[in-house]
Structures are given as C-alpha cells and as structure tokens.
Backbone as CSV, one residue per row, in Angstrom:
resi,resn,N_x,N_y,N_z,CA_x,CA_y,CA_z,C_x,C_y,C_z
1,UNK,133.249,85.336,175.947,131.815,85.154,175.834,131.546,83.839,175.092
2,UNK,130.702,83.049,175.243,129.911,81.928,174.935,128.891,82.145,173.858
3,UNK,128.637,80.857,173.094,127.269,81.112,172.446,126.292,81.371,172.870
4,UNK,126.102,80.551,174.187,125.004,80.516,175.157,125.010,82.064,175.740
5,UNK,126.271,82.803,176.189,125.814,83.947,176.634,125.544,85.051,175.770
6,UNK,126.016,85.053,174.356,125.460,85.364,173.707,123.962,85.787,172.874
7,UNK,123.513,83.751,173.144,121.717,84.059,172.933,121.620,84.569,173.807
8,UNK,121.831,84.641,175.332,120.704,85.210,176.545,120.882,86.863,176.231
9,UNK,122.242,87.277,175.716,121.913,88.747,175.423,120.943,89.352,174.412
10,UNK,121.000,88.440,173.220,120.290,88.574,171.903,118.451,88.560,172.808
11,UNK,118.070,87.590,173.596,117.256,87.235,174.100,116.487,88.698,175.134
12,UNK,117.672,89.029,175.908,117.405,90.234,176.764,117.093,91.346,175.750
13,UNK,117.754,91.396,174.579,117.159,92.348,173.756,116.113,92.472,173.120
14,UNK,115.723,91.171,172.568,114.311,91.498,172.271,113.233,91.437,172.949
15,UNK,113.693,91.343,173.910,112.277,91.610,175.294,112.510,92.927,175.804
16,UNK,113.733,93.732,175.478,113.752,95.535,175.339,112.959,95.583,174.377
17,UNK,113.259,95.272,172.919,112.474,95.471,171.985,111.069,95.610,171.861
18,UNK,110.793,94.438,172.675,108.645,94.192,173.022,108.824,95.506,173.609
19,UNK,109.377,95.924,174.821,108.903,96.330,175.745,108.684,97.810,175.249
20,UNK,109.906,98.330,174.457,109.889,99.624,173.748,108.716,99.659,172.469
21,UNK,108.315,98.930,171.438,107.428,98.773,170.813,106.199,99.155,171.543
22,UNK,105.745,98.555,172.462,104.638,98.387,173.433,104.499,100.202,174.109
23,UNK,105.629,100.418,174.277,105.664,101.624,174.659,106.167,103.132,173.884
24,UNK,106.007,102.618,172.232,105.879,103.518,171.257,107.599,104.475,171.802
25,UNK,108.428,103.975,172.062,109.688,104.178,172.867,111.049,104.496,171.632
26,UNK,110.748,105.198,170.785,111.876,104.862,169.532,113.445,105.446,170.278
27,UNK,113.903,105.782,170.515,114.912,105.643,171.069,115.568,104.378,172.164
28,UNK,114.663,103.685,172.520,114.886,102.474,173.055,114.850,101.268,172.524
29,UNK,113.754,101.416,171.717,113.775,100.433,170.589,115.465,100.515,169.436
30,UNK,116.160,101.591,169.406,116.964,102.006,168.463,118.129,101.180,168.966
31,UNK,118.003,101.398,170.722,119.405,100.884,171.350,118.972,99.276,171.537
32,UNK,117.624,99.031,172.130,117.631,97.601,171.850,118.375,96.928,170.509
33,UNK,117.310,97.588,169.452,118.111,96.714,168.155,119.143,97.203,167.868
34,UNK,119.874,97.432,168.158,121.805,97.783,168.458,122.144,97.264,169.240
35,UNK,121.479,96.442,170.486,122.130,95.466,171.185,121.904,94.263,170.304
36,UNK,121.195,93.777,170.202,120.480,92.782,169.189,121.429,92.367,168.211
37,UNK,121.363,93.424,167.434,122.066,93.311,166.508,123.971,92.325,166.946
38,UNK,124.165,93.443,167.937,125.693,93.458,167.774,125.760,91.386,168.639
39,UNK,124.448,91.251,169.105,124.695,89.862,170.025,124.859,89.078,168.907
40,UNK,124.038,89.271,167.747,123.796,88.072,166.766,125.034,88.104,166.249
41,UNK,125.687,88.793,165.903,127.073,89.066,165.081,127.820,88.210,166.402
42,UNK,127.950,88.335,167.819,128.516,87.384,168.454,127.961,86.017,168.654
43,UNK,126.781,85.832,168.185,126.849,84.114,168.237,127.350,83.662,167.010
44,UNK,127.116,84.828,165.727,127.832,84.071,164.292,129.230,83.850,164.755
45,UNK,129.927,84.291,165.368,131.406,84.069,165.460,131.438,82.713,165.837
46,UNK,130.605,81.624,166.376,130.476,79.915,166.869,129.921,79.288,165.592
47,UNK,129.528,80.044,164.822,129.335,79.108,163.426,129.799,77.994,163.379
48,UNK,130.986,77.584,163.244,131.369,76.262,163.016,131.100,75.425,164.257
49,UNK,130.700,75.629,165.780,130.446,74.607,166.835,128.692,74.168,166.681
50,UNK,129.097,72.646,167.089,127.713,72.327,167.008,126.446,72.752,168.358
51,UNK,125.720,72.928,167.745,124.766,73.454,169.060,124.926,72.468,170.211
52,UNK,124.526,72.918,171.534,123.908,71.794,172.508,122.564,72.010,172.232
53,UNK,122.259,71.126,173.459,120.611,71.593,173.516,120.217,72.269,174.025
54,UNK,120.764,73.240,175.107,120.731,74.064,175.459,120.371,75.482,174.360
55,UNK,121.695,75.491,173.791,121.832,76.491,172.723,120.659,76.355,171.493
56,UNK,120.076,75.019,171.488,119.303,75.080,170.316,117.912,75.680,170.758
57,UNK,117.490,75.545,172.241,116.305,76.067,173.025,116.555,77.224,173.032
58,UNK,117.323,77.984,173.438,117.870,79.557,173.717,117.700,80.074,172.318
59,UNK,117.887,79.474,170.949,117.901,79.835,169.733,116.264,79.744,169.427
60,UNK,115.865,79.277,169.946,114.435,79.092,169.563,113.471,79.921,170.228
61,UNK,114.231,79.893,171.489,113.032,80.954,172.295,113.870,82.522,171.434
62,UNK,114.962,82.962,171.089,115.005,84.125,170.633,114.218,84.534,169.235
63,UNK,113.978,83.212,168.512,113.080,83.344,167.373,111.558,83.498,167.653
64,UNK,111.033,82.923,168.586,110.108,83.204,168.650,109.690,84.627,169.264
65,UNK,110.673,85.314,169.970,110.587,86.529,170.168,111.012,87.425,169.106
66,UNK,111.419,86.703,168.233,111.753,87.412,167.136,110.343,88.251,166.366
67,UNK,109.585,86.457,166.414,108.541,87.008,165.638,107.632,87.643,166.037
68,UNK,107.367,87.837,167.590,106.742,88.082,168.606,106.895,89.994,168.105
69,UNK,108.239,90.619,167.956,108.762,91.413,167.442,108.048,92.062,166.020
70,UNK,108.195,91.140,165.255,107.687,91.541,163.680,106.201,91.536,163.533
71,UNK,105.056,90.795,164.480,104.287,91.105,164.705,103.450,92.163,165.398
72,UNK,104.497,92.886,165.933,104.009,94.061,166.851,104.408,94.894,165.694
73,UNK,104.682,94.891,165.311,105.804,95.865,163.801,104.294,95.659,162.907
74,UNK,104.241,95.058,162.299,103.307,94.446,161.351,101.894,95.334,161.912
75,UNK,101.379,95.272,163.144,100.400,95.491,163.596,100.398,97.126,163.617
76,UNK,101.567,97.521,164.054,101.757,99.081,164.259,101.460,99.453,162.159
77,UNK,102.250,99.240,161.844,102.022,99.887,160.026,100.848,99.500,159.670
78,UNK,100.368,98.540,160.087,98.532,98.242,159.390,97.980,99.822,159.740
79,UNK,97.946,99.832,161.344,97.338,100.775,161.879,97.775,101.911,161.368
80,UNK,98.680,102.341,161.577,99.353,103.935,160.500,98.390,103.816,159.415
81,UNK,98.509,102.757,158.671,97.995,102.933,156.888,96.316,103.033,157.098
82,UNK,95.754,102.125,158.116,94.288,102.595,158.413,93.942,104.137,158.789
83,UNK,94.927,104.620,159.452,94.393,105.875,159.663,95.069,107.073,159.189
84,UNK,96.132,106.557,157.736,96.425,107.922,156.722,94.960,107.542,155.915
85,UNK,94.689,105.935,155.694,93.283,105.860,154.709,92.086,106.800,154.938
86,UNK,91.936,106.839,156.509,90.909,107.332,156.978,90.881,108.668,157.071
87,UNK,92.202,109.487,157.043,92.937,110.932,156.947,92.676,111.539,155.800
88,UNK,92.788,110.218,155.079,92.826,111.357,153.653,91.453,110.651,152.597
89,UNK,90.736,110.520,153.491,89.346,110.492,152.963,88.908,108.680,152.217
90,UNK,90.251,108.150,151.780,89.914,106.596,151.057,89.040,105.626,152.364
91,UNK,88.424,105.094,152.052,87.496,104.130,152.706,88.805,102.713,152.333
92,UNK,89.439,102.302,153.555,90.102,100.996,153.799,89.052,99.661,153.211
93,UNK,89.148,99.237,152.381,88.143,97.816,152.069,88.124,97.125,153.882
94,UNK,87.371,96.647,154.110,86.695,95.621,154.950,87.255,94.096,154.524
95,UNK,87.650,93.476,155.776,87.878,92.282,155.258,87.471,90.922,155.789
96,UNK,86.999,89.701,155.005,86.723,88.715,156.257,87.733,87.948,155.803
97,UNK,87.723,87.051,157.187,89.014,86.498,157.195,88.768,85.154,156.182
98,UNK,88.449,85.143,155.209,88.817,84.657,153.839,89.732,85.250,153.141
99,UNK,89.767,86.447,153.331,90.541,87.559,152.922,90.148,88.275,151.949
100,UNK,88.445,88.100,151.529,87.849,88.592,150.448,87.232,89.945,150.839
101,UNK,87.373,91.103,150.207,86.725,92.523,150.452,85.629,91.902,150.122
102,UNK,84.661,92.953,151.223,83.408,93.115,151.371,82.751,94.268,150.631
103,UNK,82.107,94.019,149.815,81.662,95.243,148.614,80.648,96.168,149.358
C-alpha cells in the first residue's frame, strides 16, 4: 500500500462517516471510524517520505472532510443540550451572533 492509497481510504471513510452521521447510523459511523482510524495509522508509517503534490491535495481534501465531520458532531450535541435544556424546564439563553445573550 502507498501513501496515496492510503489517503483515498482515510478519504472513503470519512465520507462513510458524513454519510452515517447524516443518517443518525451509530454502528456505521463505529466501523467508518475504525476504518479511518486504522488508514491514518497507515499513512503515519510514510512519515519520513516527502509528500508529492498529489499526496499533499489528498491530505487536504481528507482534512477538510475532517472538519466537515466535527461539524456535524458539533451541531448534533448543541442540539441534544437544546433539548435536555428544554426537557428539563431551563430556558437555553438566546444568542446573537455577537455572541452576547439576549436578556
């Protein structure tokens, strides 16, 4: 295996990842990031080769799906915590995007 085939697996995984997120899928999401995982551990093994440019694009588009990732994450726990707030009676502050509560 290659670095390069490496990112495209790391890559195929986190577009399982969107796809299971998106589809509230935790058992798929579990095996995605267990593929994920185990790809990144195979591109660390090229540590010492220098990227192409290839490899540095493939590294970049997996980061940005990375974050693509932590934002769907991020968005899901807001929502949980809005609606234990709303569950258990606390009024969530209001916010504008100054980021100042609205009294």
């Amino acid at each position: 295996m290659t670095r390069r085939d490496a990112l495209i697996g790391v890559i195929e995984s986190l577009h399982a990842e969107i796809a299971a997120l998106k589809a509230n899928d935790v058992a798929a999401l579990e095996a995605a990031t267990r593929t994920k995982l185990a790809g990144i551990d195979a591109v660390a093994l090229f540590d010492g080769e220098a990227p192409s440019p290839e490899v540095k694009e493939l590294a970049a588009e997996a980061h940005r799906l990375n974050e693509t990732c932590r934002i769907y994450v991020n968005l899901m726990a807001a929502n949980v915590r809005r609606r234990l707030q709303l569950l258990s009676g606390e009024m969530a502050p209001a916010y504008r995007p100054g980021g100042y509560a609205i009294a």
